[in-house]
Chimera marker file (.cmm) of the C-alpha trace (Angstrom):
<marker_set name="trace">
<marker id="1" x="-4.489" y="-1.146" z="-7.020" r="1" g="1" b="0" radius="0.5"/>
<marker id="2" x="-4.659" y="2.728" z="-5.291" r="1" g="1" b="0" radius="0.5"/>
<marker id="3" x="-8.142" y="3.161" z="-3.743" r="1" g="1" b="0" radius="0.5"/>
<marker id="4" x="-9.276" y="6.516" z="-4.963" r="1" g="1" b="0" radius="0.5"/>
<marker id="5" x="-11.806" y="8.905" z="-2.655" r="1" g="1" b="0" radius="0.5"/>
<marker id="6" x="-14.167" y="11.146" z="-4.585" r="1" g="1" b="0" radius="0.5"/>
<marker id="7" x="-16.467" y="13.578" z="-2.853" r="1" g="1" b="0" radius="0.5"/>
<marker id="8" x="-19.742" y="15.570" z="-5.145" r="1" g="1" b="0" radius="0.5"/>
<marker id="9" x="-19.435" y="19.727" z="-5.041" r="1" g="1" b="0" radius="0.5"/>
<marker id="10" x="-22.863" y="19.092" z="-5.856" r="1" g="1" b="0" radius="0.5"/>
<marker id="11" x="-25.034" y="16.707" z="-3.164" r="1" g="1" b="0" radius="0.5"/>
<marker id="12" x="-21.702" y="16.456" z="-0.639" r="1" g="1" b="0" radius="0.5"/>
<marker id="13" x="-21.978" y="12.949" z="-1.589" r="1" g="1" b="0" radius="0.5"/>
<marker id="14" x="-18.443" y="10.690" z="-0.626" r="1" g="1" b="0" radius="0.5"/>
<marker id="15" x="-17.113" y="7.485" z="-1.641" r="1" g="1" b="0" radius="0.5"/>
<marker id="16" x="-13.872" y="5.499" z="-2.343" r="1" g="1" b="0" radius="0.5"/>
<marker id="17" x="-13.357" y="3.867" z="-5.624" r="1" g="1" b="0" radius="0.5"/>
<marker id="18" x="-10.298" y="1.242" z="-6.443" r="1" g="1" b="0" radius="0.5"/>
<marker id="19" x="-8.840" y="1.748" z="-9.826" r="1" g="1" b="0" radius="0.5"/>
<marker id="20" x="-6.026" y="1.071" z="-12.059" r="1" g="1" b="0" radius="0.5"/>
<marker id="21" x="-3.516" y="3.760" z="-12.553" r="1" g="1" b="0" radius="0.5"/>
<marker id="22" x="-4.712" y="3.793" z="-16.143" r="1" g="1" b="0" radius="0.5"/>
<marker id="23" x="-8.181" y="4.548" z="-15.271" r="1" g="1" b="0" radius="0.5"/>
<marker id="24" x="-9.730" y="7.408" z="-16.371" r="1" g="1" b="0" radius="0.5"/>
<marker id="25" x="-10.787" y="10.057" z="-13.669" r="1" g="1" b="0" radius="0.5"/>
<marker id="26" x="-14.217" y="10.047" z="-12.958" r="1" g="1" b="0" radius="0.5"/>
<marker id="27" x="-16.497" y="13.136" z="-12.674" r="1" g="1" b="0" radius="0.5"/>
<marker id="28" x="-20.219" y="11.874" z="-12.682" r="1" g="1" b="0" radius="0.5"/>
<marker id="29" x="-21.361" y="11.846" z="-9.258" r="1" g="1" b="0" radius="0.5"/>
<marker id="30" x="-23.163" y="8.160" z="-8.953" r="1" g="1" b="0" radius="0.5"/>
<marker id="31" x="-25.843" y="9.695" z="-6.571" r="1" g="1" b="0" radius="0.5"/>
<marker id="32" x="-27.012" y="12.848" z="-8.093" r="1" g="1" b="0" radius="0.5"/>
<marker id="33" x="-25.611" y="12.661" z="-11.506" r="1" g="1" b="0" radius="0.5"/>
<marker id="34" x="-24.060" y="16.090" z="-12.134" r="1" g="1" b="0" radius="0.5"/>
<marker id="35" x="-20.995" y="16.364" z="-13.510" r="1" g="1" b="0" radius="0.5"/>
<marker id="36" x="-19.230" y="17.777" z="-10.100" r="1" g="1" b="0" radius="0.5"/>
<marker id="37" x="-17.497" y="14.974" z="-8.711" r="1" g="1" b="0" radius="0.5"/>
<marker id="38" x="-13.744" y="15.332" z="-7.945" r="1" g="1" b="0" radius="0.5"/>
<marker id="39" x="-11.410" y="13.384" z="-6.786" r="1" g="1" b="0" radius="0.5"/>
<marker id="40" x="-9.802" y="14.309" z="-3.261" r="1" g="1" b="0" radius="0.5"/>
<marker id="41" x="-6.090" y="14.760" z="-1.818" r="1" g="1" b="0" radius="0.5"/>
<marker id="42" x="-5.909" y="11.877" z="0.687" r="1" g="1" b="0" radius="0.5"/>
<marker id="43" x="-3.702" y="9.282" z="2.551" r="1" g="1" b="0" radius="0.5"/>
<marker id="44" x="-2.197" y="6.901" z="0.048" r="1" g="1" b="0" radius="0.5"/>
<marker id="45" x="-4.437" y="3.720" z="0.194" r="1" g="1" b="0" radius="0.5"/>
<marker id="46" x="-4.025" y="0.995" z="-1.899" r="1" g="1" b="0" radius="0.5"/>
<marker id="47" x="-4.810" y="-3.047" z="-2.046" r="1" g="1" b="0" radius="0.5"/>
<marker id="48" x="-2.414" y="-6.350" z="-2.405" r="1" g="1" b="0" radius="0.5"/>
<marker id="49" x="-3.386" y="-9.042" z="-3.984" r="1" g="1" b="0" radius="0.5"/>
<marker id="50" x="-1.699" y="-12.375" z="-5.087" r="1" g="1" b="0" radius="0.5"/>
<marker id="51" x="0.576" y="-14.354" z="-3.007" r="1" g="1" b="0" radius="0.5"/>
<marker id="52" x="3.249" y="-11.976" z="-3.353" r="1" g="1" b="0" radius="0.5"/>
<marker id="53" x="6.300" y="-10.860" z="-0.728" r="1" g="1" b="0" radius="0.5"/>
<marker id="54" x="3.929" y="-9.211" z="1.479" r="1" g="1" b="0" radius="0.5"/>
<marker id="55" x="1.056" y="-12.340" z="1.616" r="1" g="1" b="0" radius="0.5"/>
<marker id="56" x="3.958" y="-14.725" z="2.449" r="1" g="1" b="0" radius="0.5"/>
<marker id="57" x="6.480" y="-12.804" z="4.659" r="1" g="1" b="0" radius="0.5"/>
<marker id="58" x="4.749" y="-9.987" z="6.579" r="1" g="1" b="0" radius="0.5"/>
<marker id="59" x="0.681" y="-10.914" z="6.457" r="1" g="1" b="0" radius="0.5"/>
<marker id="60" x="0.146" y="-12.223" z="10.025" r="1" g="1" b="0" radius="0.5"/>
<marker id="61" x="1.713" y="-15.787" z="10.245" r="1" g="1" b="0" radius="0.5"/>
<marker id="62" x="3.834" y="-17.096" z="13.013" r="1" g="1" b="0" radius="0.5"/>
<marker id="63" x="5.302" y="-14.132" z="14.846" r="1" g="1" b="0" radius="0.5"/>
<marker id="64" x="7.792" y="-16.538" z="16.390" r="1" g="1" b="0" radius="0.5"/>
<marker id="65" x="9.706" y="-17.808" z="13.957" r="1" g="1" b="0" radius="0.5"/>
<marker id="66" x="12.564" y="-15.592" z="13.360" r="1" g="1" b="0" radius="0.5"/>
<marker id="67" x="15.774" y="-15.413" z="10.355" r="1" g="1" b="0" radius="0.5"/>
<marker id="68" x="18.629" y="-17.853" z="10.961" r="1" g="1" b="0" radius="0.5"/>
<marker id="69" x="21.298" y="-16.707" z="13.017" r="1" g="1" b="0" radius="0.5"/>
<marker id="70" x="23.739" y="-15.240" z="10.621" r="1" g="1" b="0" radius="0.5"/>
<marker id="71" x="27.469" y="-16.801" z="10.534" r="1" g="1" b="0" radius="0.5"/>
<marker id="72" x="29.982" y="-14.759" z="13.034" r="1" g="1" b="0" radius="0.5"/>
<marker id="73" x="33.041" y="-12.454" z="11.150" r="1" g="1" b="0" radius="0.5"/>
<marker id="74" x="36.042" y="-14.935" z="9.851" r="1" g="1" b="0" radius="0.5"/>
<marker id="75" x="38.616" y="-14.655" z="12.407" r="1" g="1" b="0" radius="0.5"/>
<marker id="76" x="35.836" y="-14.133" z="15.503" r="1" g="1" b="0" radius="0.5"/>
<marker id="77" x="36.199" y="-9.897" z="14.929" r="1" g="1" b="0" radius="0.5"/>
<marker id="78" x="33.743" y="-7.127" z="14.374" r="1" g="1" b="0" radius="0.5"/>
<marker id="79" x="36.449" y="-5.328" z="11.859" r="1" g="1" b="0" radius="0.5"/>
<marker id="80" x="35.122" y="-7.110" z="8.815" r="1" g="1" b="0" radius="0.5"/>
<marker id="81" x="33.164" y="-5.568" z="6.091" r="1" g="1" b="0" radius="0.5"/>
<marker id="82" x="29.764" y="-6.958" z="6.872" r="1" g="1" b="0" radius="0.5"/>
<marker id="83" x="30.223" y="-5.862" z="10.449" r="1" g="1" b="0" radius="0.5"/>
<marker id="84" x="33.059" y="-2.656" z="10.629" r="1" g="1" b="0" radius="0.5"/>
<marker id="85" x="33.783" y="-1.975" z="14.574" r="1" g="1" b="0" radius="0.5"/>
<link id1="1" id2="2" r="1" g="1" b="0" radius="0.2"/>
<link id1="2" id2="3" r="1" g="1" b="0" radius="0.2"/>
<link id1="3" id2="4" r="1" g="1" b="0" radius="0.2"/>
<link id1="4" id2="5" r="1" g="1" b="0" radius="0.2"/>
<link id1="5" id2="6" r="1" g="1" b="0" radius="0.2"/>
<link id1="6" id2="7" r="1" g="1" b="0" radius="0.2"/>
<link id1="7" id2="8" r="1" g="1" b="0" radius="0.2"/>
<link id1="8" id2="9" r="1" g="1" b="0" radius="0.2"/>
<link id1="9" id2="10" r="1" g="1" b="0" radius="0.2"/>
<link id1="10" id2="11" r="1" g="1" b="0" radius="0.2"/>
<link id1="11" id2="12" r="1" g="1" b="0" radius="0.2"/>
<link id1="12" id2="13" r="1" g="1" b="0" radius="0.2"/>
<link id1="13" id2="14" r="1" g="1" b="0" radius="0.2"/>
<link id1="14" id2="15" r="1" g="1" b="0" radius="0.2"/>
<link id1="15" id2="16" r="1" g="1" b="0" radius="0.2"/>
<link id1="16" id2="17" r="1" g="1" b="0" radius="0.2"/>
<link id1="17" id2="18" r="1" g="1" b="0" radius="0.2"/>
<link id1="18" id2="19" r="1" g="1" b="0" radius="0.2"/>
<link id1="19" id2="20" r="1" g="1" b="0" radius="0.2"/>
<link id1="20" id2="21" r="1" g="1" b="0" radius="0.2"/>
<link id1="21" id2="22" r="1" g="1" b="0" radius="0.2"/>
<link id1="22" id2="23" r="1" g="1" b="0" radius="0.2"/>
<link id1="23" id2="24" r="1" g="1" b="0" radius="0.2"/>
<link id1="24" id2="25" r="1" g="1" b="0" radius="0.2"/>
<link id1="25" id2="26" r="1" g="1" b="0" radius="0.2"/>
<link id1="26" id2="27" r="1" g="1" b="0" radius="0.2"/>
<link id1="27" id2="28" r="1" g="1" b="0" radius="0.2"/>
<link id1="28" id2="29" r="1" g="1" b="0" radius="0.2"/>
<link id1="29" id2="30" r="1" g="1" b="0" radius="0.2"/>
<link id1="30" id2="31" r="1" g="1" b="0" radius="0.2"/>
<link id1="31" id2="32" r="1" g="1" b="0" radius="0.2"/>
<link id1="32" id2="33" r="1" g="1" b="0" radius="0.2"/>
<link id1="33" id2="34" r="1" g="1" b="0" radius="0.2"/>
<link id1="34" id2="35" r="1" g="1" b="0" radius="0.2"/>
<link id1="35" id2="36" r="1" g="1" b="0" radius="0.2"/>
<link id1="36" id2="37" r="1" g="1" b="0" radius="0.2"/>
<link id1="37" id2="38" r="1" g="1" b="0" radius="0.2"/>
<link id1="38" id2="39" r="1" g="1" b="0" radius="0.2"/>
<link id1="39" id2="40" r="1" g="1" b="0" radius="0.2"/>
<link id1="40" id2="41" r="1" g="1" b="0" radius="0.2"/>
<link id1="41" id2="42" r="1" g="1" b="0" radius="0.2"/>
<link id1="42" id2="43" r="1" g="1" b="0" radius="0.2"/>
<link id1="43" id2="44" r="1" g="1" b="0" radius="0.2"/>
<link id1="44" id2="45" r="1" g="1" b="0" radius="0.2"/>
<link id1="45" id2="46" r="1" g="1" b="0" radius="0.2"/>
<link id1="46" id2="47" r="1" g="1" b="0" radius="0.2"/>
<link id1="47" id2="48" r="1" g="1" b="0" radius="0.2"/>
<link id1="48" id2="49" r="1" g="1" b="0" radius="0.2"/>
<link id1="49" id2="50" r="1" g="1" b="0" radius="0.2"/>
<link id1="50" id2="51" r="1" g="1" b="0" radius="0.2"/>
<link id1="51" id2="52" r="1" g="1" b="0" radius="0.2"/>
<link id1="52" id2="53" r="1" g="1" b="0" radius="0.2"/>
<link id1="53" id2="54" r="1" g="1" b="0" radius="0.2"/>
<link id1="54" id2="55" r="1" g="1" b="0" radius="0.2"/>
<link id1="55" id2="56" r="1" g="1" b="0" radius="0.2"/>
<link id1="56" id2="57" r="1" g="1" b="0" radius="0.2"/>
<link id1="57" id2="58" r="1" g="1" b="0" radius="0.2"/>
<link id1="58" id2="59" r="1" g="1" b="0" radius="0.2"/>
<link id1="59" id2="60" r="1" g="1" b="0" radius="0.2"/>
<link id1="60" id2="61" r="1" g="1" b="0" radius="0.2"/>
<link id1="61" id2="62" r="1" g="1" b="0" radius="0.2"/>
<link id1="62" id2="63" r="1" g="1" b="0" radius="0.2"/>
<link id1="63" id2="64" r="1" g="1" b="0" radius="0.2"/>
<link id1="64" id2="65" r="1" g="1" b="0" radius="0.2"/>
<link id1="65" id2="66" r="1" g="1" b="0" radius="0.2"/>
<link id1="66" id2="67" r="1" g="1" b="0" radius="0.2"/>
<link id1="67" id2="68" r="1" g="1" b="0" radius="0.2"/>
<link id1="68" id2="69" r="1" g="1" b="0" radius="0.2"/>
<link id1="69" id2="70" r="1" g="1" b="0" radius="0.2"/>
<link id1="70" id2="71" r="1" g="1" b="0" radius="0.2"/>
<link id1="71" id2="72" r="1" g="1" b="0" radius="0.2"/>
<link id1="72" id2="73" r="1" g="1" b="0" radius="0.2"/>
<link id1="73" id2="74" r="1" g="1" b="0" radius="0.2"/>
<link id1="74" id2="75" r="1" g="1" b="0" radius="0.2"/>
<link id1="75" id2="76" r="1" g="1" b="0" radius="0.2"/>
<link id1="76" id2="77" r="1" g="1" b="0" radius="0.2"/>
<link id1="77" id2="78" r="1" g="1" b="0" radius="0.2"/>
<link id1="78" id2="79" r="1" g="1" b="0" radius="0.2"/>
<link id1="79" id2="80" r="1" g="1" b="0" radius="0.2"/>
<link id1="80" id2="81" r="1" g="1" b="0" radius="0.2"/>
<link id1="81" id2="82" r="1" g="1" b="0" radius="0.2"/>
<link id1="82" id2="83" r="1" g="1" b="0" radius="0.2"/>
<link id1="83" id2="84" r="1" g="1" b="0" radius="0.2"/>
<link id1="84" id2="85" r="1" g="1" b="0" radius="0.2"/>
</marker_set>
């Protein structure tokens, strides 16, 4: 879910909000209440969730265990197509 920042033209007031692509833009400023808040060309920044590829493959764990070694070239070569020479 991308994490939105939003800054008031009103009271200079700044804050990040996480929302759904499908969620409206908001322009009510929480602290003052005029309808001046806009939302602000940042970095990207976003928020996984779930067990999904990133949780279970790249999200700290063992740094030592590494891919098995992959099979050499038939016929002992580098010409073949997974490795051309």
């Amino acid at each position: 879910m991308p994490i939105y920042e939003y800054r008031c033209d009103s009271c200079g007031s700044q804050k990040e909000h996480l929302q759904k692509l499908s969620d409206p833009v908001l322009s009510i400023c929480p602290e003052c209440g005029k309808e001046s808040y806009r939302k602000m060309l940042s970095a990207a920044g976003f928020q996984l969730k779930g067990s999904g590829w990133y949780a279970t493959d790249f999200k700290g764990g063992d740094k030592s265990s590494k891919p098995a070694d992959l099979p050499p070239c038939q016929g002992g070569t580098a010409s073949c197509a997974c490795n051309p020479g």
